[in-house]
Backbone as XML, in Angstrom:
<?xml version="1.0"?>
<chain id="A" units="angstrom">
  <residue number="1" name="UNK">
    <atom name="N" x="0.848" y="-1.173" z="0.000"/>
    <atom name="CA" x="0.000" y="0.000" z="0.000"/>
    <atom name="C" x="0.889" y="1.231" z="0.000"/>
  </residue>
  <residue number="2" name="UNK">
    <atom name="N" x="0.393" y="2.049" z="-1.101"/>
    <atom name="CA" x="1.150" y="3.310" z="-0.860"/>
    <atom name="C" x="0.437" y="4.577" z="0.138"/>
  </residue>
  <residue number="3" name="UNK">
    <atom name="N" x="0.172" y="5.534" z="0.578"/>
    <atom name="CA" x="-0.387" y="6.254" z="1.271"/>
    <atom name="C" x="0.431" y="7.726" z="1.013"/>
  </residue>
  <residue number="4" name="UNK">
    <atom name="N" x="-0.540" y="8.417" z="0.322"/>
    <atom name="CA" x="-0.301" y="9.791" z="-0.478"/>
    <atom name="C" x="-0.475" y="10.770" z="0.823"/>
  </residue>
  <residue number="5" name="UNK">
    <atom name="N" x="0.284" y="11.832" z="1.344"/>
    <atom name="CA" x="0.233" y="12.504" z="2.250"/>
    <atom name="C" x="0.213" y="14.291" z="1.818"/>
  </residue>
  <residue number="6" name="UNK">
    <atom name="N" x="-0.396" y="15.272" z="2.145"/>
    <atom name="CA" x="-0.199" y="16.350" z="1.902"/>
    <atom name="C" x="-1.884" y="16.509" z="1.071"/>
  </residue>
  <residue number="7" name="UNK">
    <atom name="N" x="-2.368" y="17.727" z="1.001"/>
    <atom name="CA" x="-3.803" y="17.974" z="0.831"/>
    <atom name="C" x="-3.765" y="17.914" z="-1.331"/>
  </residue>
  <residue number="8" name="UNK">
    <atom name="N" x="-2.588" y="18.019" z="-1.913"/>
    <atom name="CA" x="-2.591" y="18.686" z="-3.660"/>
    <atom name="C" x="-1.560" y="18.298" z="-4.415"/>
  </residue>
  <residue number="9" name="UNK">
    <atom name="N" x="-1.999" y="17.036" z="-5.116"/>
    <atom name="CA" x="-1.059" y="16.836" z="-5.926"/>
    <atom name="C" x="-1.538" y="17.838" z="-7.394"/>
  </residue>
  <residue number="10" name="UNK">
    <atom name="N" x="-0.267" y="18.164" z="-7.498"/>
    <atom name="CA" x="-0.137" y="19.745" z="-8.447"/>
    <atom name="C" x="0.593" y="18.612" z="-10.259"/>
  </residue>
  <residue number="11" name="UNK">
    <atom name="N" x="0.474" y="19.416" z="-10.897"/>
    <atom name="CA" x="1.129" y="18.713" z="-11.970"/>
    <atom name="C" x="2.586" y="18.403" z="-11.790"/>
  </residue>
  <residue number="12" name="UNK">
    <atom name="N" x="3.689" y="19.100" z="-11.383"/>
    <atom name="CA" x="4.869" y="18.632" z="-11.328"/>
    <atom name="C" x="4.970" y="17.592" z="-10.794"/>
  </residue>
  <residue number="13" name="UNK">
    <atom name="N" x="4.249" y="17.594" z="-8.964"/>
    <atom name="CA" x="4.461" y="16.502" z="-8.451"/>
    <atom name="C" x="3.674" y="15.070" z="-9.381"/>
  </residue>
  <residue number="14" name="UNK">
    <atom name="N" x="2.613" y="15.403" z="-10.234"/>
    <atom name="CA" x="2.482" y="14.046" z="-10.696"/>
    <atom name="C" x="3.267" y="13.175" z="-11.234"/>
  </residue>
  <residue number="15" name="UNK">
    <atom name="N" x="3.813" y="13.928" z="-12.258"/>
    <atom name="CA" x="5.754" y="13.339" z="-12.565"/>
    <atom name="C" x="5.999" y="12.488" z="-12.033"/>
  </residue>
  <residue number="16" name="UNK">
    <atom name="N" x="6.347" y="12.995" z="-11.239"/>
    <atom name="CA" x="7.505" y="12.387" z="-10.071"/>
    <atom name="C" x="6.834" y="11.355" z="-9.351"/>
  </residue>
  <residue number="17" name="UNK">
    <atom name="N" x="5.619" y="11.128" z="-9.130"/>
    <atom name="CA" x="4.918" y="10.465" z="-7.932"/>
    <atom name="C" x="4.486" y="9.219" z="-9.227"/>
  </residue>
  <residue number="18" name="UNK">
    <atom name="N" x="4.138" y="9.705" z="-10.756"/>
    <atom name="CA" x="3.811" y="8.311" z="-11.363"/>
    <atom name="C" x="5.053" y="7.564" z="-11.390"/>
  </residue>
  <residue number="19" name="UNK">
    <atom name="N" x="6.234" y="7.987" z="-11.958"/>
    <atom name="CA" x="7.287" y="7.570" z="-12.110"/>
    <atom name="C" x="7.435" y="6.620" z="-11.023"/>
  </residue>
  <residue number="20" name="UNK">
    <atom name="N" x="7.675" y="7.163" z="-9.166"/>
    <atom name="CA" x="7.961" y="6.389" z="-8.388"/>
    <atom name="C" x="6.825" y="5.776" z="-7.837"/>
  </residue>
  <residue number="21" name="UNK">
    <atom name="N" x="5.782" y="5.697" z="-8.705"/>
    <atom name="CA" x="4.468" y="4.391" z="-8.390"/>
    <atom name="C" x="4.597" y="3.634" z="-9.145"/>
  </residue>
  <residue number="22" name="UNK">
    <atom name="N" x="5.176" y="3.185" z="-10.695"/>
    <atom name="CA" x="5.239" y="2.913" z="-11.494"/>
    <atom name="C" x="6.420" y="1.594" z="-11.169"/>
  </residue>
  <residue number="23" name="UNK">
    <atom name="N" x="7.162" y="2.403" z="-10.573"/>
    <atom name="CA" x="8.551" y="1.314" z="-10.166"/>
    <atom name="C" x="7.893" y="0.919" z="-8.678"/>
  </residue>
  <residue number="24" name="UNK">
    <atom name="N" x="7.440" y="1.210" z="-8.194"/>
    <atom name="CA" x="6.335" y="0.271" z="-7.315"/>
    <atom name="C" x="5.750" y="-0.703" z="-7.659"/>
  </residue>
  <residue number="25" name="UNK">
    <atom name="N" x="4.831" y="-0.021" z="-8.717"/>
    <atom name="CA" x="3.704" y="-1.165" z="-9.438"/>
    <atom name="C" x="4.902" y="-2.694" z="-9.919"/>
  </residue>
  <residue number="26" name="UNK">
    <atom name="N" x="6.033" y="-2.544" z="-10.512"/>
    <atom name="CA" x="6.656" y="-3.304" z="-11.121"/>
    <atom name="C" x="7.265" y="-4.387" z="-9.849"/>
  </residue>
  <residue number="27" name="UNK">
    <atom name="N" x="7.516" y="-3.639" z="-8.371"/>
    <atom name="CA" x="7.964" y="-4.554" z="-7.283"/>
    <atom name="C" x="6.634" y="-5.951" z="-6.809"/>
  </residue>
  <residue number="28" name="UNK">
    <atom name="N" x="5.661" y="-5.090" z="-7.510"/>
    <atom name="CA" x="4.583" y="-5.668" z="-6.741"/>
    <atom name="C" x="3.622" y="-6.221" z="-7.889"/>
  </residue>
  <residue number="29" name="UNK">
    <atom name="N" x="4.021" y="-6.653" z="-9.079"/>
    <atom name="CA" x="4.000" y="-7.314" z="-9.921"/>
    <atom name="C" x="2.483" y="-7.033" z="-10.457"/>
  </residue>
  <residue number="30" name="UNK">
    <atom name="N" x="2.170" y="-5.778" z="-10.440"/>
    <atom name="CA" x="0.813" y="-4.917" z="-10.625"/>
    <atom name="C" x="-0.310" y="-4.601" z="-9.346"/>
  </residue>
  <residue number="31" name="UNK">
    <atom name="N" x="-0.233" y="-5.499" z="-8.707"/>
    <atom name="CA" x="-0.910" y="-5.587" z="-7.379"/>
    <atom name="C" x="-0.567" y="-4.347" z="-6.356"/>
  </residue>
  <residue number="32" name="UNK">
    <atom name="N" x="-1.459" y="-3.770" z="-6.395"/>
    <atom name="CA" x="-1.211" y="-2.040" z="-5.672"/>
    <atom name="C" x="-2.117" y="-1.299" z="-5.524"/>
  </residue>
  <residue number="33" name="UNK">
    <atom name="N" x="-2.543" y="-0.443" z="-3.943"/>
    <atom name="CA" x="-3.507" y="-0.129" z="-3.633"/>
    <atom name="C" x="-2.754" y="1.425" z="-3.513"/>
  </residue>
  <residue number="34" name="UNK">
    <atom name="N" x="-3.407" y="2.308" z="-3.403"/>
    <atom name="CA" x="-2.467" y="3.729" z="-3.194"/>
    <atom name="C" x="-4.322" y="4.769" z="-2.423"/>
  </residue>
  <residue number="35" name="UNK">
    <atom name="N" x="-3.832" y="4.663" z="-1.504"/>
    <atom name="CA" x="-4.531" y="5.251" z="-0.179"/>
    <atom name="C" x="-4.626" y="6.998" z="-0.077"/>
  </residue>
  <residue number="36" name="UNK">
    <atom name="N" x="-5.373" y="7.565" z="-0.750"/>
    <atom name="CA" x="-5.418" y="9.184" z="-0.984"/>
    <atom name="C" x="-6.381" y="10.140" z="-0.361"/>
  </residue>
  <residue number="37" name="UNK">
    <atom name="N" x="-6.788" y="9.590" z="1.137"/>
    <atom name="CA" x="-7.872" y="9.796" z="2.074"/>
    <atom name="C" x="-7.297" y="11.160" z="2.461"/>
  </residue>
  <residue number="38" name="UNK">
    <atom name="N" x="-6.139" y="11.594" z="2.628"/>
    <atom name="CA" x="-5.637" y="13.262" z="2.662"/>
    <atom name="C" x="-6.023" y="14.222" z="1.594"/>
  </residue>
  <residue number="39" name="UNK">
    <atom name="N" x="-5.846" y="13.103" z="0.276"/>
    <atom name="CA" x="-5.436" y="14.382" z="-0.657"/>
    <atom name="C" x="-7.253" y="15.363" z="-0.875"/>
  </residue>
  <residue number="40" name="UNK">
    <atom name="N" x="-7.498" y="16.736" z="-1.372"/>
    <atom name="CA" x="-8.146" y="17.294" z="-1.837"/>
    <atom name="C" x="-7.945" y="17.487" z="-2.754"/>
  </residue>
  <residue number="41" name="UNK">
    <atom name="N" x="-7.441" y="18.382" z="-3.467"/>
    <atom name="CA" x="-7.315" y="18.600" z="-4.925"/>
    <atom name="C" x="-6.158" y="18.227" z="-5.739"/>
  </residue>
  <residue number="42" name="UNK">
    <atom name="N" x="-6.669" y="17.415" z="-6.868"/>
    <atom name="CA" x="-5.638" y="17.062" z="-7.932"/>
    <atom name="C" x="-5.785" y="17.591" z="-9.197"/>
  </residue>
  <residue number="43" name="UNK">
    <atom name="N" x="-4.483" y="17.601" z="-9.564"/>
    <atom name="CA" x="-4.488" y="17.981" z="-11.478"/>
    <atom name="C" x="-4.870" y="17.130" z="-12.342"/>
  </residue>
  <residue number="44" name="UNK">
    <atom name="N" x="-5.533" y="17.368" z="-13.566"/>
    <atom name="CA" x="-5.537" y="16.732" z="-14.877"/>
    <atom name="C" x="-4.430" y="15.675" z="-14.868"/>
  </residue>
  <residue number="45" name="UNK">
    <atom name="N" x="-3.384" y="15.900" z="-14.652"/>
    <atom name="CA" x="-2.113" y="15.054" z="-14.607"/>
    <atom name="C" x="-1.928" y="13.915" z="-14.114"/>
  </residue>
  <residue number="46" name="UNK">
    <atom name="N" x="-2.598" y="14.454" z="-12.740"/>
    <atom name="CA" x="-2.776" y="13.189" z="-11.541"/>
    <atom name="C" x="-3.551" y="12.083" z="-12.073"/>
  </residue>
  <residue number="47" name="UNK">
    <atom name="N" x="-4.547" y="12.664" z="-12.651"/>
    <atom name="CA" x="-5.691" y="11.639" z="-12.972"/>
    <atom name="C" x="-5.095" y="11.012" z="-13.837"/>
  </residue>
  <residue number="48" name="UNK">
    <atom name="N" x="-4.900" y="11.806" z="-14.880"/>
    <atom name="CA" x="-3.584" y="10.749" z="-16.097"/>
    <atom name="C" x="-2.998" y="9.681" z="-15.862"/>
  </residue>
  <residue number="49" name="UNK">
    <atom name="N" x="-1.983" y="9.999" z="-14.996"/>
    <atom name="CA" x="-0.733" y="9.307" z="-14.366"/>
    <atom name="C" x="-1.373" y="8.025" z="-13.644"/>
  </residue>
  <residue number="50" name="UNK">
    <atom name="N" x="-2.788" y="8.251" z="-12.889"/>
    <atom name="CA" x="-3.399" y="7.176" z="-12.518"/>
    <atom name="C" x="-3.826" y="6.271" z="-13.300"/>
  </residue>
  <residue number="51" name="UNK">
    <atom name="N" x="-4.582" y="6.732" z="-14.262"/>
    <atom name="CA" x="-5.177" y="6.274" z="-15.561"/>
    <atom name="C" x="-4.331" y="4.872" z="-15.961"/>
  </residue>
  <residue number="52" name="UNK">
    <atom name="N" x="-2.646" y="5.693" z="-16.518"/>
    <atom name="CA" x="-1.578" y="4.891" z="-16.697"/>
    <atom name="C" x="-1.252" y="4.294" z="-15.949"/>
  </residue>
  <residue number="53" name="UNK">
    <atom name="N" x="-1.106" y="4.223" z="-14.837"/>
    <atom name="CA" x="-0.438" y="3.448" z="-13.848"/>
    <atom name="C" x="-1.616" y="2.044" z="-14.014"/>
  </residue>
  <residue number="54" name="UNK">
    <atom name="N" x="-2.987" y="2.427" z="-13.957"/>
    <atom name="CA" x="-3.577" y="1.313" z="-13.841"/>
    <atom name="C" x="-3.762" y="0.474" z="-15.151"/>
  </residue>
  <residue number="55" name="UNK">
    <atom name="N" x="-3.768" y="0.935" z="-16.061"/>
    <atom name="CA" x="-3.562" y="-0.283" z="-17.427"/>
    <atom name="C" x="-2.058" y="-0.864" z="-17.193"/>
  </residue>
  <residue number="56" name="UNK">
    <atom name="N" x="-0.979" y="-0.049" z="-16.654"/>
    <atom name="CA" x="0.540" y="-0.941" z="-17.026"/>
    <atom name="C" x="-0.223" y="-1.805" z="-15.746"/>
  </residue>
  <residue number="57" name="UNK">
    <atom name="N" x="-0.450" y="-1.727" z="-14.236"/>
    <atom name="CA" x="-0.831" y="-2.567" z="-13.172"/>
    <atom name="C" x="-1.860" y="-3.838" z="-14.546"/>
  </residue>
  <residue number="58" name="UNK">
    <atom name="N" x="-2.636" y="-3.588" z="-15.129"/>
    <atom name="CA" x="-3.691" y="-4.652" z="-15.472"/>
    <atom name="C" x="-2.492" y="-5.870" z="-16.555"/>
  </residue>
  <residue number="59" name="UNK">
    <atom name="N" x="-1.523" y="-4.625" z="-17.275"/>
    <atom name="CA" x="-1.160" y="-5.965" z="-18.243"/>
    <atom name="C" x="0.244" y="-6.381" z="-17.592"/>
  </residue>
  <residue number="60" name="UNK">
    <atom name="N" x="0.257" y="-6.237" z="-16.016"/>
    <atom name="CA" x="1.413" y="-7.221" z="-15.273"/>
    <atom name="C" x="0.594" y="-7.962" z="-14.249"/>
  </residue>
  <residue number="61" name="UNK">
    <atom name="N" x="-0.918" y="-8.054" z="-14.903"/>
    <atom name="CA" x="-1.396" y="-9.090" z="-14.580"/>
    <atom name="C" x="-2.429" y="-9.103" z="-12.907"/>
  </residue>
  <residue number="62" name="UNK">
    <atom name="N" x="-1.923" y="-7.957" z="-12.573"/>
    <atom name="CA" x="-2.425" y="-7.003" z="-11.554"/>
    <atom name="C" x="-3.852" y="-6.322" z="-11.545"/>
  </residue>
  <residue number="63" name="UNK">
    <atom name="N" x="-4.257" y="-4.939" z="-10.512"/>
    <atom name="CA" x="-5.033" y="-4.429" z="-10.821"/>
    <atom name="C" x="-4.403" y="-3.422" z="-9.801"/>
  </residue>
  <residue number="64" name="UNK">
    <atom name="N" x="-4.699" y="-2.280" z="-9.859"/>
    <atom name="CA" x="-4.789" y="-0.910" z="-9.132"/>
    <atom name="C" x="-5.973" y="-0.519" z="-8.594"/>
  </residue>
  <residue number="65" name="UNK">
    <atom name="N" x="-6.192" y="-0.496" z="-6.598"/>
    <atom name="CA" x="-6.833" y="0.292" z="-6.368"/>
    <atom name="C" x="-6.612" y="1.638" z="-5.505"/>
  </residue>
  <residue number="66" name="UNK">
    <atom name="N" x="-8.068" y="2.450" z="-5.738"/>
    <atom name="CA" x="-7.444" y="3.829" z="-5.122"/>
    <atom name="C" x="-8.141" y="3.691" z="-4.203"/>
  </residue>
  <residue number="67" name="UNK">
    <atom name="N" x="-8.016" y="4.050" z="-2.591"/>
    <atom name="CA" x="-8.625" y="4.750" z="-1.611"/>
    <atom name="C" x="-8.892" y="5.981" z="-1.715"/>
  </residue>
  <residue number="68" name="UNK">
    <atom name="N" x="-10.109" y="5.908" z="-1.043"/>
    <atom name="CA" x="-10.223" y="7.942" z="-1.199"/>
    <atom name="C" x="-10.330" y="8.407" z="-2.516"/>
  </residue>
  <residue number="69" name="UNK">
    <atom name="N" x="-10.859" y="8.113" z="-3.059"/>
    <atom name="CA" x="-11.698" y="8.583" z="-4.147"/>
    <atom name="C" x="-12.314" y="10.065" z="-4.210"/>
  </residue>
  <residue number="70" name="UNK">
    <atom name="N" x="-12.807" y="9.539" z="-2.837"/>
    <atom name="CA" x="-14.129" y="11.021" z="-2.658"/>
    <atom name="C" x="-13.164" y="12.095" z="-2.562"/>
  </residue>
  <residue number="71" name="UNK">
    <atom name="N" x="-11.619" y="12.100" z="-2.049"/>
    <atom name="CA" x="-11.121" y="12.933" z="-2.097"/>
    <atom name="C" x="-10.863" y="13.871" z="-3.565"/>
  </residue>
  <residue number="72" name="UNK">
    <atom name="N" x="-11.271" y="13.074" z="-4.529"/>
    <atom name="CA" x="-10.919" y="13.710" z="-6.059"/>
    <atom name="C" x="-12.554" y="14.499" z="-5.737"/>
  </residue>
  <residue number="73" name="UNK">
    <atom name="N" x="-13.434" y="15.028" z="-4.898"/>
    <atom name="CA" x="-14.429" y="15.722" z="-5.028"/>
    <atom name="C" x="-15.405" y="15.358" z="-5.956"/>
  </residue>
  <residue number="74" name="UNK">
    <atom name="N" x="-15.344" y="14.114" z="-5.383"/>
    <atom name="CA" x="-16.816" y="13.420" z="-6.819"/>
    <atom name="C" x="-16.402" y="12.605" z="-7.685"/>
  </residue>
  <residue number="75" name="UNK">
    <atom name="N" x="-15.550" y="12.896" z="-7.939"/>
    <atom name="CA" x="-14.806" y="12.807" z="-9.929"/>
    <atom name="C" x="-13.825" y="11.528" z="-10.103"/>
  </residue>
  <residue number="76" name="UNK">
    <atom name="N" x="-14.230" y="10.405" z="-10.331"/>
    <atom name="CA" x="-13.185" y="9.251" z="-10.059"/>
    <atom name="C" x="-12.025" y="9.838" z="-10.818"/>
  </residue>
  <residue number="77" name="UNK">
    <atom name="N" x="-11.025" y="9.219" z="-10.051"/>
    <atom name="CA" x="-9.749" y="9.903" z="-10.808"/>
    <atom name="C" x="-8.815" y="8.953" z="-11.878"/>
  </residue>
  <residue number="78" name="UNK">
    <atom name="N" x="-9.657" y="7.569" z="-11.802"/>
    <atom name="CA" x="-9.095" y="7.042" z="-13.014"/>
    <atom name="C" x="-10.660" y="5.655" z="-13.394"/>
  </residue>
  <residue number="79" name="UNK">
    <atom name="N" x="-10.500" y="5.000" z="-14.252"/>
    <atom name="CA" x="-11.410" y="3.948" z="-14.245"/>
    <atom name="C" x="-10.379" y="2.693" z="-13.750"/>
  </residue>
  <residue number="80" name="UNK">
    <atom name="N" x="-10.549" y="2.621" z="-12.105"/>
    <atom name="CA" x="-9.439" y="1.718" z="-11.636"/>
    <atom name="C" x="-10.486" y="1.520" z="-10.224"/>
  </residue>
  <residue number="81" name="UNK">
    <atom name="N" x="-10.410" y="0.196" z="-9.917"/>
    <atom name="CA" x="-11.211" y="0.129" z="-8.589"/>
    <atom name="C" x="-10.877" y="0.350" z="-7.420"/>
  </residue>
  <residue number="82" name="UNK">
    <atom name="N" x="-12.071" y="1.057" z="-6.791"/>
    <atom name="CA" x="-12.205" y="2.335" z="-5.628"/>
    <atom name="C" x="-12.642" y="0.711" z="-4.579"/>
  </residue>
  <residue number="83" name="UNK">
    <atom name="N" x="-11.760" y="1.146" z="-3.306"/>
    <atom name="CA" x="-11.921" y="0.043" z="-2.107"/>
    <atom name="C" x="-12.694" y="1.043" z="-1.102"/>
  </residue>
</chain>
C-alpha cells in the first residue's frame, strides 16, 4: 500500500509520484492499492498518471486500487477500482 500525504497533488508533483508508483507497481508485480484519504485537490495530470499506472498494473497481470476517491471531489480519478 502506498499512502499519499499532503492535501494537492499539483502537476509537477504528478511526474515524479507516477514515475515512483510505477517502479512500485513493477515490485509488486501490478498488485497495488495507493490510499489518498488526505489528498483534496488534484491535477488533470494526476488523474492521467493514474489512468496509466492502472492499465501498465492490469497488463502485469495485476489491478490498481485507489482509496479515497471522494477525495478527487466526486470525480473518479481514473477507471481503476475504488476500495
Amino acid at each position: 500500500m502506498v499512502r499519499l500525504l499532503g492535501r494537492e497533488i499539483r502537476s509537477r508533483q504528478a511526474a515524479e509520484l507516477a514515475y515512483r508508483l510505477t517502479d512500485a507497481a513493477l515490485s509488486c508485480r501490478g498488485r497495488m492499492v495507493v490510499a489518498m484519504d488526505g489528498v483534496s485537490n488534484v491535477s488533470s495530470e494526476w488523474r492521467q498518471a493514474i489512468d496509466d499506472l492502472s492499465r501498465r498494473c492490469e497488463v502485469m497481470g495485476g489491478s490498481l486500487i485507489v482509496k479515497g476517491l471522494d477525495a478527487c471531489r466526486g470525480r473518479a480519478c481514473a477507471p481503476v477500482k475504488a476500495a
